[in-house]
N, C-alpha and C positions, 0 to 999 in steps of 0.2 A: 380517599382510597381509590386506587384504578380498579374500574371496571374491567370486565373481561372483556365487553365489547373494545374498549379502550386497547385492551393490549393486544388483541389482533388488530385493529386497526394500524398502534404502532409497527406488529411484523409486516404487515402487508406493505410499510412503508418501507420496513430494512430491507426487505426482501427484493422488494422494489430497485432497491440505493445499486444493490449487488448482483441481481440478477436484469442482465440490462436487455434491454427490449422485450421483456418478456412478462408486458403488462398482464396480458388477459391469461399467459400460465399460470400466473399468483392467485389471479382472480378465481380462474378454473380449481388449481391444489386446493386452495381453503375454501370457496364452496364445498368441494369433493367432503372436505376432512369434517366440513357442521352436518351434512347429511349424510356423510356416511356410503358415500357411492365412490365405482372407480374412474376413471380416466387413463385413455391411451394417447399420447404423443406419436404423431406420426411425421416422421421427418430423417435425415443424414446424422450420423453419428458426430459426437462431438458440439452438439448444442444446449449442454446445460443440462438435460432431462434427469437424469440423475443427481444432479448438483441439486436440484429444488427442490428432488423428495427428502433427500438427506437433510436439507436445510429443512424443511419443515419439522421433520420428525425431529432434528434438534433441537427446537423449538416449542416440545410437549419433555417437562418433564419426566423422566423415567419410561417414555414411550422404548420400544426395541425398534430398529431398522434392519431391515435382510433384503438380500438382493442376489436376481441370479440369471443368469445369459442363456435365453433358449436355444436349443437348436432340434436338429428332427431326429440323433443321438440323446436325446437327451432323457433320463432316465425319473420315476417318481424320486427314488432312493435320493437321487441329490438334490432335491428343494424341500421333499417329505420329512428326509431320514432315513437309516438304514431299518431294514428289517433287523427286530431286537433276538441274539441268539440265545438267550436267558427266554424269551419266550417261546421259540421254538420248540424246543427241550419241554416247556410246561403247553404244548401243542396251540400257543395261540399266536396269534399273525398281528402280531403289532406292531409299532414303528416306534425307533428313537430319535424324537421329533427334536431334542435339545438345539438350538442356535438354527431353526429349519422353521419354516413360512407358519406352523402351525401357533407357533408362541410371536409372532412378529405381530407387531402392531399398522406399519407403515413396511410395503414390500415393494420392490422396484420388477417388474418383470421383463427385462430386456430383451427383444425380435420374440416376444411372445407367440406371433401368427409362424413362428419357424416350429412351433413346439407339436410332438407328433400326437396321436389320437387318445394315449396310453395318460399322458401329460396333461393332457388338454381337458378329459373326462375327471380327472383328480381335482383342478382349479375350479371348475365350475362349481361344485357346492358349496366350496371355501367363499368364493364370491358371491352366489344368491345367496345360500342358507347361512352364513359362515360357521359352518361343521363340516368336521373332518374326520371320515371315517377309517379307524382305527380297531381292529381286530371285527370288523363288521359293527360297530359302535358309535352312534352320531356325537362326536367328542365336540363341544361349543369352539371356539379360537378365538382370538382376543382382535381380529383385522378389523380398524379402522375403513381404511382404504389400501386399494391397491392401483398402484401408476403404473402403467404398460409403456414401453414405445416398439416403434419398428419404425423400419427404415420401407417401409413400403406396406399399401393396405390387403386385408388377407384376399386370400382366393376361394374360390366358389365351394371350399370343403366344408357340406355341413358341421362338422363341431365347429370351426374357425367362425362363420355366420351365429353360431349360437356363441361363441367367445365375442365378438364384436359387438352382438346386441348388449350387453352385460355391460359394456362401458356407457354411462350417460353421456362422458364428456368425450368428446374427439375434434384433434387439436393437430394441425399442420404446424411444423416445428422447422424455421430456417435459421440459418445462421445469422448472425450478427450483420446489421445494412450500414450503418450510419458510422463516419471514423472517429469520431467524438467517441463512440459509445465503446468501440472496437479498443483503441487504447484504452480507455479505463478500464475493460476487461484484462488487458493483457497486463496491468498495474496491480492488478488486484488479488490480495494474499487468501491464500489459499482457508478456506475454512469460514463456515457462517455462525456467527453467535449471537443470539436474539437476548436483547436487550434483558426482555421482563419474558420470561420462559412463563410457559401455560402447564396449568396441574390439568392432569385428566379429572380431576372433577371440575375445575372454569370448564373445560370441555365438554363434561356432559350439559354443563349450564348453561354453556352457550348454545346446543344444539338443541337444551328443551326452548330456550329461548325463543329459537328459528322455528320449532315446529310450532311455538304459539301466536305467530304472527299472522295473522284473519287477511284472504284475501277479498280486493271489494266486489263489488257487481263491475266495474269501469274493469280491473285485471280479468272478472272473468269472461268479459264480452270482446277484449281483446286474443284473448287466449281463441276462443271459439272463431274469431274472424283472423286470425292466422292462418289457423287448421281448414277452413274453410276456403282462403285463399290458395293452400299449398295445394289439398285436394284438387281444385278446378286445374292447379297447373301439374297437376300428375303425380306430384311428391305428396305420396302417402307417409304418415309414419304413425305409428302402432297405439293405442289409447292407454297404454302403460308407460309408453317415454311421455306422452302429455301429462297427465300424475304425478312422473316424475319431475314434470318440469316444472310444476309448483314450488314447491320442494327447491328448486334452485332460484326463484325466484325472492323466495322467500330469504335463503340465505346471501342473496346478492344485495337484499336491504337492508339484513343487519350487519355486512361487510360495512355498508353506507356509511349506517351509523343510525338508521331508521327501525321501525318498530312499525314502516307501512309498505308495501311494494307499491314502487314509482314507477313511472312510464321507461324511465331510464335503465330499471332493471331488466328490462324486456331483451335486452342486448345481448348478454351470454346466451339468450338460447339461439345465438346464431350456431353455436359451440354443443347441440344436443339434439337439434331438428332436421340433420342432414342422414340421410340413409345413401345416397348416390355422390360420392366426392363430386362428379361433375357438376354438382348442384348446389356445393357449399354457398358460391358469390351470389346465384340468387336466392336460395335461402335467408343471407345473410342482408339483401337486398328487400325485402320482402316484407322483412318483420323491422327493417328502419323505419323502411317509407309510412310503417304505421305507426310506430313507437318514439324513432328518435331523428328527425330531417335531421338533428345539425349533425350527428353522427353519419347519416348518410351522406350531406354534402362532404364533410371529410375523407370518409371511402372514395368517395368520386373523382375529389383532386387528386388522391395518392394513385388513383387509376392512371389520370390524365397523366400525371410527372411521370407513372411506371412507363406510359406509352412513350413518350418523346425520351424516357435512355435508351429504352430497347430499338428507338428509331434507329438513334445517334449511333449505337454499337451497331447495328446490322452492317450500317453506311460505313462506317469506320473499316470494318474486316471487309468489307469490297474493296476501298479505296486501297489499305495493304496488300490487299491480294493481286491485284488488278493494276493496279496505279489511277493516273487521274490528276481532274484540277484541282492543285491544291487549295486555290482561290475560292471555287466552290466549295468545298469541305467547309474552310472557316466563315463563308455567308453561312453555310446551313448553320455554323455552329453560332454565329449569331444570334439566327435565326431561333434555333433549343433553347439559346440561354435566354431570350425575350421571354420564348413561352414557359418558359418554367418559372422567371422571373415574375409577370404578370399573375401564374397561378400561385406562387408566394404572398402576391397581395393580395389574392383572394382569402389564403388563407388566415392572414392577419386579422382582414374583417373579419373573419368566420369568429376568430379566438376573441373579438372586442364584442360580435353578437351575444357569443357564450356565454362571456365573462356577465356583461348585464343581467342576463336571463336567469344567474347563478347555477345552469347545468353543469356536469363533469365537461373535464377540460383534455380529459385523455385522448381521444382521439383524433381531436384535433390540434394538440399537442405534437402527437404525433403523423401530422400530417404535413406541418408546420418543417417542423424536423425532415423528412423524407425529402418537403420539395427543395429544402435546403442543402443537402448532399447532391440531388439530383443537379442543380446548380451548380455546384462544385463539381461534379466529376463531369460538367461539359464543360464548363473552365479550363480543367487540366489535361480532359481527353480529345476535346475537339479543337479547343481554340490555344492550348498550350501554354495556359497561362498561371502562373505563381498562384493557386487558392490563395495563400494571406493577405496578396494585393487587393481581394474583391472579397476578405470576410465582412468588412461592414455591411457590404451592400447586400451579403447572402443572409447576413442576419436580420434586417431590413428590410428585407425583400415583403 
């Protein structure tokens, strides 16, 4: 008989299959869905965000899904429900919540930080408390979680600061890199159906599961020498995101398949310990170099490759702009496609280290991948040459 561990494990594979580069989103939604917390997406419209609450929530038998587009128009009546005129008439101010956030299990809130004060004071105890006050009456609601995105982070208005703290997870959300990945998107039919669907009670079993997993003395001497290290470098964050960070630790083991939190899990809180965006990469830098080198040397190649396209493009729109020798152009592009080549072979050893040591293979996976496009699009941008002539070699690399 499948576990229930077993059958999230299998979604997070489907999920995976169909939602493409959007490893740590998967990771980040079902964390979210075993503890019970929200998550904001921050990034351009058009990258999936929606697509993976809805796939999740397809994915919970008989869950409800609702969804709904803030703006600073935007009124309670249409995410609440109208005020009921049958109560008015018997003098009480209630709302007819039918098909509206209060009965929803999984809600999407889209440019949330657009939403006005009126808006914004209604979400908030639906998210801490999840009660929803109803003729002056703390009515319970049935919210799992709620997924936010915006195309940009909020601004200095207190309720929006007090809306921002409320999400654990917060997540930079770009479009699709890599043209492998890009086409099988654009192949890909419309609609997610998860294999072996989860009953809301696997659901609560699973998250009593995650709350009974014991952290050791080694998880909590790292936890404190994080907090310790971010402190000295200025990046405070609040001793209630720490608490909660457990709690996410906890469910990134039994995502695993473990019953112990691992060094390994220490990685999504790159995704919960940032309070200044300027800060995410050393955040995320921070808590590697204590928890997981191989995943930081992977961050480090995908830096390297990021620097030598963004070289390559600057030089590129000068030489069009401007003109120039065209001989120089293709040494430099020579020259990019060595260095990116060279750090592909890093990468391979990185993936032959991994593999031995039996760590996760994700991120170096996908670093693998990155500096392999990055190869290809100096192939075809600098030096003008047929990609399929040089796939061996970029696979290779």
């Amino acid at each position: 008989m499948t576990t229930v561990q077993e059958k999230l494990s299998t979604l997070r594979d489907e999920l995976l299959a169909t939602h493409f580069e959007r490893h740590d989103e998967v990771d980040i939604t079902l964390n979210s869905l075993l503890i019970g917390e929200h998550v904001v997406y921050i990034g351009p419209p058009g990258t999936a965000k929606s697509m993976l609450a809805r796939s999740v929530c397809s994915a919970i038998t008989g869950a409800d899904y609702g969804e709904h587009l803030f703006t600073k128009f935007t009124t309670p009546e249409e995410f609440l429900g109208p005020i009921s005129v049958q109560g008015l008439k018997e003098d009480a101010y209630r709302r007819v919540t039918k098909e509206k956030l209060p009965e929803k299990h999984i809600y999407f809130a889209d440019e949330v930080f657009k939403a006005n004060s009126a808006s914004l004071n209604e979400l908030l105890p639906i998210m801490n408390e999840r009660v929803f006050f109803n003729d002056g009456k703390a009515v319970p609601v049935p919210l799992v979680m709620l997924i936010a995105a915006s195309n940009e982070l909020p601004s200095d208005r207190e309720e929006l600061s007090a809306m921002f703290d409320r999400f654990l997870f917060r997540k930079a959300v770009d479009y699709i890199h890599e043209d492998t990945n890009f086409v099988k998107m654009l192949m890909l039919s419309d609609g997610f159906k998860a294999s072996d669907p989860i009953t809301f009670d696997e659901l609560k079993e699973a998250q009593a599961a995650v709350a009974a997993i014991q952290l050791s003395q080694d998880n909590i001497d790292t936890i404190v020498a994080i907090r310790n290290e971010m402190n000295l470098d200025g990046m405070v964050v609040s001793d209630r995101r720490y608490k909660k960070a457990t709690n996410v630790l906890k469910a990134a083991a039994y995502l695993a398949g473990r019953d112990y939190v691992d060094a390994d899990d220490f990685s999504i809180l790159k995704h919960v310990l940032w309070e200044n965006p300027q800060n995410i990469r050393e955040v995320e830098r921070l808590i590697l170099n204590r928890t997981n080198p191989t995943e930081r040397e992977a961050l480090e190649l995908i830096e390297m490759a990021t620097e030598i396209r963004q070289e390559m493009r600057v030089e590129l729109r000068k030489f069009k702009a401007q003109g120039g020798d065209e001989q120089k152009i293709n040494r430099q592009g020579v020259e990019w496609f060595q260095k990116a080549k060279k750090l592909g072979k890093k990468s391979k050893e990185l993936e032959a280290r991994t593999k031995a040591s039996g760590k996760a293979l994700n991120k170096v996976e996908e670093a693998r991948y990155f500096i392999a496009q990055v190869m290809t699009d100096v192939a075809n941008e600098a030096l003008g040459m047929d990609t399929s002539a040089i796939a061996d070699m970029v696979k290779g690399s």
